[in-house]
Every structure is written in C-alpha cells, then in structure tokens.
C-alpha positions as CSV (number, residue, x, y, z in Angstrom):
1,X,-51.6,-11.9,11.5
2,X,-55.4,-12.0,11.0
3,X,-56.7,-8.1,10.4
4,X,-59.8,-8.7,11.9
5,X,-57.4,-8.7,15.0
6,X,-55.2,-6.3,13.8
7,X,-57.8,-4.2,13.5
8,X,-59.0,-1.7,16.0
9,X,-63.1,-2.1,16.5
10,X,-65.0,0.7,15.2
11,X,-66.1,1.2,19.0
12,X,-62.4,1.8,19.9
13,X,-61.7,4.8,17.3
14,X,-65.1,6.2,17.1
15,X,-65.1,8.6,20.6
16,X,-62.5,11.2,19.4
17,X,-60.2,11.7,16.4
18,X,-57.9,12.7,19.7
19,X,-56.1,9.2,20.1
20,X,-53.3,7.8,19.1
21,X,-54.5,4.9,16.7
22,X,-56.4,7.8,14.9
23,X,-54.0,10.4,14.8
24,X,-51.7,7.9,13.0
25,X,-54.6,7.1,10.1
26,X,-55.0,10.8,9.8
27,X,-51.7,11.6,9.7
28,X,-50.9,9.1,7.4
29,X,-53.5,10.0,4.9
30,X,-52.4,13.4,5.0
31,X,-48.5,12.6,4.2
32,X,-49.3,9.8,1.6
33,X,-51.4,12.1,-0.3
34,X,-49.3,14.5,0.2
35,X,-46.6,12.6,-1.3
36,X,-48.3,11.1,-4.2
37,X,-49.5,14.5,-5.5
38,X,-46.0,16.1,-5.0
39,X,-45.1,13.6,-7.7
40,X,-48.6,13.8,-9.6
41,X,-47.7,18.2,-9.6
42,X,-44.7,18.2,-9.9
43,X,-45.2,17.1,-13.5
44,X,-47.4,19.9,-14.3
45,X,-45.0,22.2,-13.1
46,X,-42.2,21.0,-15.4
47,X,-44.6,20.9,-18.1
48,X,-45.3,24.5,-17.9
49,X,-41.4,25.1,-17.7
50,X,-39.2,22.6,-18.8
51,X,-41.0,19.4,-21.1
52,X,-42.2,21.6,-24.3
53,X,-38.5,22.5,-24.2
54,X,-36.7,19.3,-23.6
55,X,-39.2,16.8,-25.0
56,X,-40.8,19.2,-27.8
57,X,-37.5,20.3,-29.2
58,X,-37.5,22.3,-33.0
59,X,-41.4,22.7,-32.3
60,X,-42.7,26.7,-31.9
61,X,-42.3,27.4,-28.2
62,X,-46.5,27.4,-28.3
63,X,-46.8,24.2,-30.3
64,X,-44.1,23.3,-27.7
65,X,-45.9,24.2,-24.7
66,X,-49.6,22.8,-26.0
67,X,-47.7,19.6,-26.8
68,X,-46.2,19.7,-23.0
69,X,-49.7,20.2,-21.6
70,X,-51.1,17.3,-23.8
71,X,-49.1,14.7,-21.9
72,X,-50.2,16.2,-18.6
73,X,-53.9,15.5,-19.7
74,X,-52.6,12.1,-20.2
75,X,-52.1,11.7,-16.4
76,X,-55.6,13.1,-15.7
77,X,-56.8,10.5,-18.2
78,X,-55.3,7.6,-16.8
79,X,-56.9,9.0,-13.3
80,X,-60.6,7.3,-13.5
81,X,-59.0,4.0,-14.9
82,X,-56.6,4.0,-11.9
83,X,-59.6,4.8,-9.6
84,X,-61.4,2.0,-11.2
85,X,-58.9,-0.8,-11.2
86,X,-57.5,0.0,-7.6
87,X,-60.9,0.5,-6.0
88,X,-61.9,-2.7,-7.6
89,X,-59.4,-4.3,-5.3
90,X,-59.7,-1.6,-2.4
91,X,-63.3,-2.9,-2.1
92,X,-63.0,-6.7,-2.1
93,X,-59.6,-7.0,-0.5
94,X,-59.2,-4.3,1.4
95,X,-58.0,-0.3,1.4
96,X,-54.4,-1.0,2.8
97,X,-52.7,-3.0,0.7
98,X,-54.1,-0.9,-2.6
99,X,-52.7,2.5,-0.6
100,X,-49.1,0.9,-0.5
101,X,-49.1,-0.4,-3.9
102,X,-50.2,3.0,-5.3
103,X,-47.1,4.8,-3.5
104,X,-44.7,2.4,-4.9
105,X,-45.9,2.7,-8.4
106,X,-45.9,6.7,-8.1
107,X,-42.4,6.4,-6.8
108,X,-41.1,4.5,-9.7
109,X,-42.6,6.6,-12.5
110,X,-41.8,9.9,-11.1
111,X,-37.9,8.8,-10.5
112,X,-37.8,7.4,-13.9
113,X,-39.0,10.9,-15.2
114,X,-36.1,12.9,-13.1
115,X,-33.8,9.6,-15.4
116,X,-35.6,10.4,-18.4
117,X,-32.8,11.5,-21.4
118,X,-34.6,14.3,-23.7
119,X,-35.5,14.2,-26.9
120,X,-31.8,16.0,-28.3
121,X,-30.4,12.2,-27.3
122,X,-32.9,9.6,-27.9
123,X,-35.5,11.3,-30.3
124,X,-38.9,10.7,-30.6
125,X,-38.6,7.9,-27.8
126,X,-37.9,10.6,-25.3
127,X,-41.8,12.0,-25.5
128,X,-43.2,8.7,-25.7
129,X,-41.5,6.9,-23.1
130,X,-42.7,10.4,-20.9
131,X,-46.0,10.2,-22.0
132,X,-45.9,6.2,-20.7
133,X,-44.6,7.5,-17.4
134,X,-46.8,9.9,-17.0
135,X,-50.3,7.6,-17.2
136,X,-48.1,5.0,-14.3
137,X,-48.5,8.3,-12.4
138,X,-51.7,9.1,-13.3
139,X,-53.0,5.3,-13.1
140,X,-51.1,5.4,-9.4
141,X,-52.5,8.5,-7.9
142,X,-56.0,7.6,-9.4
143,X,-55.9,4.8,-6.2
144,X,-54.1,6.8,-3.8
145,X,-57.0,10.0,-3.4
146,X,-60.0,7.0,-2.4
147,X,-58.1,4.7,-0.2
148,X,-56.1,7.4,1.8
149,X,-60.0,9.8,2.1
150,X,-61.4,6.0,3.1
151,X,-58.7,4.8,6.1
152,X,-59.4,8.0,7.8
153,X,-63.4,9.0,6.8
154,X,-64.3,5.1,8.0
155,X,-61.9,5.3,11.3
156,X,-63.8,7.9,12.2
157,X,-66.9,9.0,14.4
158,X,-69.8,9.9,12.3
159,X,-70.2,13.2,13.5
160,X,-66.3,14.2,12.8
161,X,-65.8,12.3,9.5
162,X,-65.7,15.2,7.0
163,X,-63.2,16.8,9.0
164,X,-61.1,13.2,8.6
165,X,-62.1,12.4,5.6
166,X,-60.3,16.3,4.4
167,X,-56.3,15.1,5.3
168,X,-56.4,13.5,2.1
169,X,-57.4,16.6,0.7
170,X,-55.2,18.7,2.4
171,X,-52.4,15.9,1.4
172,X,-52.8,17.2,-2.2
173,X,-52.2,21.3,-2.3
174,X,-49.2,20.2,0.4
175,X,-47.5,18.4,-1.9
176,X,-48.0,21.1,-4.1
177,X,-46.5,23.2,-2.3
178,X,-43.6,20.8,-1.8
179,X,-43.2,20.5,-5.2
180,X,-43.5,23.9,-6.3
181,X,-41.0,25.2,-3.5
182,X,-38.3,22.4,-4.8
183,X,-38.8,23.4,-8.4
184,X,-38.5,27.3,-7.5
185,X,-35.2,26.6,-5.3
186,X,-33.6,24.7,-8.5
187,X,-35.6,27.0,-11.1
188,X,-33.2,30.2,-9.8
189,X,-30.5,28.3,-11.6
190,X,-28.9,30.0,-14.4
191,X,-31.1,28.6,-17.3
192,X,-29.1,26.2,-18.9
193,X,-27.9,24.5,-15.5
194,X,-31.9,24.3,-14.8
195,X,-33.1,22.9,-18.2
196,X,-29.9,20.4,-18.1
197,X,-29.8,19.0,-14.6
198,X,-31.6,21.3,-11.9
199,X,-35.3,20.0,-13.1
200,X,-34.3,16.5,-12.5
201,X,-33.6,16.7,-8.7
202,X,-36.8,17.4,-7.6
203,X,-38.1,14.2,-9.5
204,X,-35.2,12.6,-7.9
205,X,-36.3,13.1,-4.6
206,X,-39.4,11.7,-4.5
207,X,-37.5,7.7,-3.9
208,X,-36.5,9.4,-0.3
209,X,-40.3,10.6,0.0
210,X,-41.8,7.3,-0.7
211,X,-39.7,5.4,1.2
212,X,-41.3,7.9,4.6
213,X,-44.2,7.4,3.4
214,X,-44.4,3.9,3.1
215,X,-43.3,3.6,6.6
216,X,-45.8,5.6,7.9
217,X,-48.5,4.0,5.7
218,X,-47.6,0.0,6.3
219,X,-48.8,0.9,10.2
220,X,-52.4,1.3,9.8
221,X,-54.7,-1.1,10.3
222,X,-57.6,-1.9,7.9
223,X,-61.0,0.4,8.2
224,X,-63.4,-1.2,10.8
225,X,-66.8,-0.4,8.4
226,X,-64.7,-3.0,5.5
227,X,-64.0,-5.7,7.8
228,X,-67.6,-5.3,9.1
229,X,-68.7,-6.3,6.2
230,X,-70.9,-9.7,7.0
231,X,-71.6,-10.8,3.1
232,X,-68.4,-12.2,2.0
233,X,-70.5,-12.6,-1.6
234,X,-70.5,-9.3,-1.5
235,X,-66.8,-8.7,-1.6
236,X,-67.1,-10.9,-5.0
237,X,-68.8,-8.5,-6.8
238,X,-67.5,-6.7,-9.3
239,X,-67.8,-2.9,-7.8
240,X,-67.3,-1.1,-11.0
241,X,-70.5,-2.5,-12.3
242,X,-72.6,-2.3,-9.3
243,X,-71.5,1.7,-9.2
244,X,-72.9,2.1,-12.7
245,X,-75.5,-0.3,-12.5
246,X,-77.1,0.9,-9.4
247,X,-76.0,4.5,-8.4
248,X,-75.3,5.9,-11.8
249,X,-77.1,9.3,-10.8
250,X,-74.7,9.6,-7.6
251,X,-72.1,9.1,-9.9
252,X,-72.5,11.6,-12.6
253,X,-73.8,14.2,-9.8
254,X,-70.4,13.7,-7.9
255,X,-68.5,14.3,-11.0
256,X,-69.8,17.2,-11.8
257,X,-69.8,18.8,-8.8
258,X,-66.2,18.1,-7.8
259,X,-65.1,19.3,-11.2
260,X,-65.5,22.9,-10.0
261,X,-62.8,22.6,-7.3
262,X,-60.4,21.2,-10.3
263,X,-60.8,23.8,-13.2
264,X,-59.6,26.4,-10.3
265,X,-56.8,23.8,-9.9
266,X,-55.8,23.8,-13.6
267,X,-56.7,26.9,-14.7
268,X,-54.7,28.5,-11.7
269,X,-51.8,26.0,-11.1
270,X,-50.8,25.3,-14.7
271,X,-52.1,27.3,-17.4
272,X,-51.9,30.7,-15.7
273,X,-48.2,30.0,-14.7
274,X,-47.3,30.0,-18.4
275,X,-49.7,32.4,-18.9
276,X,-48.1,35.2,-16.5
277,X,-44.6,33.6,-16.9
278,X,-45.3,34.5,-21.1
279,X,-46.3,38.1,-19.7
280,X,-42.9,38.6,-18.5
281,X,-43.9,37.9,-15.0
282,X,-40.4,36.2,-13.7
283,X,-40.3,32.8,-13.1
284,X,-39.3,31.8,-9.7
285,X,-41.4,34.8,-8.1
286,X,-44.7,32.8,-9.8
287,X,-43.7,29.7,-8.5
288,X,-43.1,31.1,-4.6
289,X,-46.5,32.7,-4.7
290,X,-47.9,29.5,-6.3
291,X,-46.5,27.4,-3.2
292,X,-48.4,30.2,-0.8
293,X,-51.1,29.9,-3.0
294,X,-51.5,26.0,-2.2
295,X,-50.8,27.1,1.0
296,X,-53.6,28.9,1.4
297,X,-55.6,26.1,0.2
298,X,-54.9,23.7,2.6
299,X,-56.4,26.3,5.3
300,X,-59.2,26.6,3.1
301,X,-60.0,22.8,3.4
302,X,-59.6,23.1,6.8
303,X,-61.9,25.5,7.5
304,X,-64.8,24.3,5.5
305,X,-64.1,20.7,6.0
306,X,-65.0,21.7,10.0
307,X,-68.0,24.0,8.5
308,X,-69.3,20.6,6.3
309,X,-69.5,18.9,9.9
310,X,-71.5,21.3,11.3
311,X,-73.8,22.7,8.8
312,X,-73.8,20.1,6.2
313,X,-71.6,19.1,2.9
314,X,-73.9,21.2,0.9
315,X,-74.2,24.6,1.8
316,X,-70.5,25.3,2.4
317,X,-69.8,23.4,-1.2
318,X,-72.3,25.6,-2.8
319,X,-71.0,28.5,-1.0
320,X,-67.4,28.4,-2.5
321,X,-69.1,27.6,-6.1
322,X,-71.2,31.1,-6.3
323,X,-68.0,32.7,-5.0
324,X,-66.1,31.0,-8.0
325,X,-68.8,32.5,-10.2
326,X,-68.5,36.0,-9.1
327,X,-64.9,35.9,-8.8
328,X,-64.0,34.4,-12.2
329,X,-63.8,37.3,-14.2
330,X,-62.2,39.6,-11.3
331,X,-59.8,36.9,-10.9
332,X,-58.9,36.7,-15.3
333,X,-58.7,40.3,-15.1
334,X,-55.8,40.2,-12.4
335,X,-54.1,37.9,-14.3
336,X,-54.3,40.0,-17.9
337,X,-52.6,42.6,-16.1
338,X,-49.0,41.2,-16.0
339,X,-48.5,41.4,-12.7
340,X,-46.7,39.2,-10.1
341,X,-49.0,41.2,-7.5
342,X,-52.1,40.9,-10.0
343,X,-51.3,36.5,-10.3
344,X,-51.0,36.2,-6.2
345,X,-53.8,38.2,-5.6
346,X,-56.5,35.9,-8.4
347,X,-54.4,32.8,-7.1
348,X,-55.1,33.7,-3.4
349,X,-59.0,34.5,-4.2
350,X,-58.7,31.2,-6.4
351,X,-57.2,28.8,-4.4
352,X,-57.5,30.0,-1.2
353,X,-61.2,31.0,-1.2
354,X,-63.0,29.4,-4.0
355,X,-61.0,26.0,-4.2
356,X,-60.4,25.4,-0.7
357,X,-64.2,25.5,0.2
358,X,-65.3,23.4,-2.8
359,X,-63.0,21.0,-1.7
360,X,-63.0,20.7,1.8
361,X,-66.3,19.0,1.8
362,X,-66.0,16.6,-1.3
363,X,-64.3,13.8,0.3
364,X,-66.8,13.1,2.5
365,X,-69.4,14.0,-0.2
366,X,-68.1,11.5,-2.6
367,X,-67.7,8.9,0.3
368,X,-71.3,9.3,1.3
369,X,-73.1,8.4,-2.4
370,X,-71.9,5.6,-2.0
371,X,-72.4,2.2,0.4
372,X,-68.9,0.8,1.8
373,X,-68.8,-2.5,-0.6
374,X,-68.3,-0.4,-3.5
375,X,-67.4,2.4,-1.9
376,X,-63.4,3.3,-3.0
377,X,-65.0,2.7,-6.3
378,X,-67.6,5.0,-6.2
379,X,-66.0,7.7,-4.3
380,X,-62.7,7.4,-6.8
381,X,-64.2,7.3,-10.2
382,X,-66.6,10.4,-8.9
383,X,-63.2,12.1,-7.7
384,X,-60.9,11.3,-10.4
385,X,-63.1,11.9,-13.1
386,X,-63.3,15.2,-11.9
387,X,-60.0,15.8,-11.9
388,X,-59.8,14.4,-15.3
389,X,-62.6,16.9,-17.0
390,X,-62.0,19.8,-14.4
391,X,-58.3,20.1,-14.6
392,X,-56.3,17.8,-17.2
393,X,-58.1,19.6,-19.7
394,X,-58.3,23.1,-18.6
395,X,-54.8,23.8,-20.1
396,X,-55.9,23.2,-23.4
397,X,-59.1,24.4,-23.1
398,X,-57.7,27.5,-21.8
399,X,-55.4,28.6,-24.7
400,X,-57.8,27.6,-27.1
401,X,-60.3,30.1,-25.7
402,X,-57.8,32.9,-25.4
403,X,-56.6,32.2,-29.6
404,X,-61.0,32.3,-30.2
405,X,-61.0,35.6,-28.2
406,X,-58.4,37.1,-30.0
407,X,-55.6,37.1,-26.5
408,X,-58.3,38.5,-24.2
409,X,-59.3,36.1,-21.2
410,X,-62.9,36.9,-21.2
411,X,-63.8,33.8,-22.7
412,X,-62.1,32.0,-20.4
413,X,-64.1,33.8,-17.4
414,X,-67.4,33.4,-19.1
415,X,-66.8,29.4,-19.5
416,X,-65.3,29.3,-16.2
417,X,-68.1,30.9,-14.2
418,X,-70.9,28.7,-16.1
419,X,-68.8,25.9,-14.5
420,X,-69.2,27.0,-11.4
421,X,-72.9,27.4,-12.0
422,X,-73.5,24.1,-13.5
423,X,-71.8,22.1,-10.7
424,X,-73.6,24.1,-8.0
425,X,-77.0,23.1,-9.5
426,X,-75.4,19.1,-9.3
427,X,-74.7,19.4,-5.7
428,X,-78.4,21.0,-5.0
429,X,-79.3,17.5,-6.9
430,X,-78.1,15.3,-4.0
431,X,-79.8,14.9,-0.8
432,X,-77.2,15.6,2.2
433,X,-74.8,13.5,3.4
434,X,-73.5,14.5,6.2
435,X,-76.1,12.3,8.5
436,X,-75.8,9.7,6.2
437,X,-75.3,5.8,8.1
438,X,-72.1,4.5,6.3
439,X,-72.8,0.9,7.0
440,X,-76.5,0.7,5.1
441,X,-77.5,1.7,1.4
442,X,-76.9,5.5,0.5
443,X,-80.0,5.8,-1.9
C-alpha cells in the first residue's frame, strides 16, 4: 500500500490528541518505549546485583561491581551510534520501519542475556559475549527514544506537541518500573536460587513484551510532516553530516542540557542502589522503592510536559535544573545515612521532582533544534548522547569520587550540582521552541 495513502493528512490529526488514530500513535510510543527501556534497565539493575558476581567471578566484590558497571557504560556508548545509524534511515525512509526494527533487535539481545551461561562455565567468553549483547541493546534503544518521540510530536497539533511528544518519555521510567518490580519479585528468592536462575526470567520475558509491542507498533501510520516532505533530494542527504555541518551549536546545546535529567538517572537508579544495598539497606526493599521512585517520575513528565505547552520548554526545564542544584547535597546526605527511608525519600526528591521536570520538556526540546529532514538525527544524537555522558558514566564517576573523598559523598554533590548549573546555562543558550514551525528551518 502506498503511505502517502496510508497515511492520515496532518489536517486529520492536528484538531485534538482526543481521536482514535492519535490515541493509537501516542499509546504506541508510550508502550514501545516502554518496552525497549525495560530491556535497556533492566541490565543496569542486574549489574548492580547479579553481573559483578556471575560474570566477574574470583574478582574483589568492588573490582567486581566497577567491572559490572563498565559494561553498562558500554550500552550508553553504543547509544549515539545507534541514534546516528537509525536516524540516518528514520530521516530518508521513514520513522516506522526504523521503530520496528529497533524492538526486534532489543528483543533478541536482551533474551540472549537471560540465555547467557556465566563465566564459572564458559570463562572469559561469558563477559565478552555480555559486553557484545549489551552495545545490540544499547545500538537498539539509541533508535527507539527519536522515532517513538517523532510518530507522536509530528502527529500532533502544534500547540499540544510537548505534551505528545512526552509518552516516549514517560515510556522510559515505566519500563523501569516494570523491570525493577520483576527483578524485586525474583530478587526475594533465597540467594542462590536468584543468582542461579531467578535473574534470568525477567530477561526471559521480554520475547512476550516485544512481541505486544510490535503489534501495537506495525499499526501506525507514517508522520504527516516526513511524507510532506516535497524535496525528495533532500531525503538523499546524508543527515548525520548536515546536523554537524549546519546546526552544530543546537547540537552540543541539546546535549548538554538533557545530560542533567540523566546523571539523576544514573546516579539514583544504579550507583546509589549498590551504594545503599553495600550500607546494609536490604535488597528487595531498594528495589520496590526504586519502582515508586520511577513511578513518580512518569507523573513528573506529565506534569511539566503540560507546563512546557503552556509556558514554554524553557522555564519549566530550568526550573527542575536549580532544584537539582539545591537538592543535590540534601539528597547525598539522605543517602549516607543508611537508610531505606533516607534512599526513598532523595530518590523521590530525585526522580520525582528534579528528573521528571528536566525531562518532561526535552523531547520536544530536542525535536525543535532541529528541521524534519534531519530531524530523528538531530533530536537522537542530542538525546542519546546525553544519556551516554549523563548516566553511562555516572557509575564510575560516582565511586571514583567517593574513594577521592575518602567514603564521604560530598564530592559527589558538589560535581552533581555544578551539572545542574552548567546545563541550565545551555538551555538559557537556545531560543524557545515551543512556537517553533516544524515544517521550515529551526535556526
């Protein structure tokens, strides 16, 4: 069938995010992403638990652990090079087919991992053929974040389209929780039925969620502003290069920026689970307020994603960075004291508060830098390399600080806040988007 028929006409979707076609796009870039970072967290979860055990075996449990968070950086690696190769093809051929591929890809790694034999039966192939798995995941999800933001934020009217464009956001923390409530139901396991088969399920499950998802996802039509499109010579570009050719400011601006949002995310999600769980703090308590935590987030997005609508991408995005600021050491404090009340208090404040209104906004931030021919490009290497600097490497960066502090966390608030500060000044740097004509240049 030819899309352009296919299609529903800007005109027909771009009343009310209140209809049927559009409740469908949002809905499914809310469960795809959702999916897709349940597999993409759920990794960082069992690297906080289970892979410096399993895959780091005879190492010092903190060589161990440091080793585990290594290979999750090497998902947030991969992240930009996925955002790059897939929104090379999501801007010349269209979001759609890009979306589907990327859930397929995800699926297969992450059941592989749940497959994987550990490094007591294979050796040193175990970790490596992890680490391999782990950058199809990150290479997968580094397509799914700009396509699924893209079907909804260019379905929808101009004056709603932050709100839209924030299901893809929202996606993300519900997978977390997803994940993190699977891994808690199996982590109350006696330990050695965990470590030797109850980790695995969760990964296991993620064939059933992908298959759901891909039904949901093969059902939406391509975005009207793409097939709009009238230079077909544009479409034979090469995107990559025009983003850093022509908008290389936008770029580096949107990195920075939405790397706030994401050293919350690691920092909170990953490090300071071990962190706590090294405390004595018990394990499947962390991980239930962790799921709330996410929770919380995804009300968060909704909130300001609404607010960005209204009163602009900006002001609510720099009001959730000067909270991170003042928070950061409040929040490091909270989690020094050993506490399971002490974590879900700083990861509430955290992830409720200070990452959900960072967040909510960025989609539509990202989207708006940049015009729709290189669009998924743009808007994905701005996101993912953000996530890449933000959070794959706030693990490490983490425990290094707290071995240079001597085991306090002040460090680690001090660096953390000057974050915040730094990206606020990058989003005072762009002009705001939220009036922004999607169809012409963005400049």
């Amino acid at each position: 069938m030819n899309p352009q028929t296919a299609a529903p006409t800007r005109e027909s979707t771009s009343d009310s995010l209140n209809t049927p076609e559009m409740r469908r796009i949002l809905a499914s870039s809310f469960i795809g992403s959702a999916i897709e970072f349940y597999d993409f967290i759920l990794y960082a979860t069992a690297a906080s638990l289970v892979f410096g055990k399993l895959f780091f075996a005879g190492m010092p449990p903190a060589v161990g652990l440091f080793a585990s968070f290594s290979t999750l950086a090497v998902g947030y690696v991969a992240r930009p090079l996925g955002g790059a190769i897939f929104g090379h093809f999501g801007d010349r051929l269209g979001r759609k087919g890009v979306l589907i591929l990327s859930m397929v890809l995800m699926g297969a790694a992450t059941t592989a991992i749940g497959l994987l034999p550990t490094s007591a039966q294979i050796g040193v192939v175990a970790p490596t053929l992890l680490v391999v798995l782990r950058l199809v995941q990150g290479l997968a999800v580094g397509g799914e974040w700009g396509g699924a933001m893209l079907v909804a934020l260019e379905h929808a009217p101009p004056e709603r389209r932050g709100f839209a464009a924030s299901f893809a956001n929202m996606g993300g923390p519900a997978g977390a929780v997803l994940a993190t409530l699977v891994v808690a139901a199996f982590s109350a396991l006696p330990d050695a039925h965990f470590l030797s088969w109850g980790w695995r399920v969760p990964f296991l499950l993620s064939a059933v969620l992908i298959g759901i998802g891909l039904l949901i996802r093969v059902k939406v039509a391509e975005t009207p502003l793409f097939l709009e499109l009238e230079d077909e010579a544009e479409r034979r570009k090469i995107p990559l290069l025009e983003v850093v050719g022509q908008y290389p400011r936008n770029l580096v601006l949107g990195i920075v920026a939405g790397m706030s949002s994401y050293t919350v995310q690691g920092l909170m999600t990953v490090w300071a689970v071990a962190h706590v769980i090294g405390l004595g703090v018990d394990r499947t308590g962390v991980l239930n307020v962790k799921a709330v935590g996410a929770a919380l987030t995804v009300v968060g997005i909704w909130f300001a994603a609404r607010l960005s609508d209204r009163f602009g991408r900006r002001p609510v995005m720099l009001a959730g960075m000067v909270a991170g600021a003042v928070l950061a050491y409040p929040i490091t404090l909270l989690l020094q004291s050993g506490t399971l009340w002490g974590f879900a208090i700083g990861l509430f404040l955290a992830n409720g508060i200070v990452q959900g209104v960072i967040f909510g906004p960025f989609g539509a931030f990202a989207a708006e830098l940049f015009p729709t021919r290189m669009r998924y490009t743009g808007a994905s290497l701005a996101y993912q390399t953000a996530s890449t600097l933000g959070a794959g490497f706030t693990p490490v960066i983490a425990s290094g600080l707290v071995l240079a502090a001597g085991g306090d966390l002040w460090l680690v608030a001090l660096v953390w806040a000057l974050s915040f500060l730094v990206s606020a000044s990058c989003v005072l740097a762009v002009r705001e988007g939220r009036d922004v004509d999607l169809a012409g240049e963005t400049k």
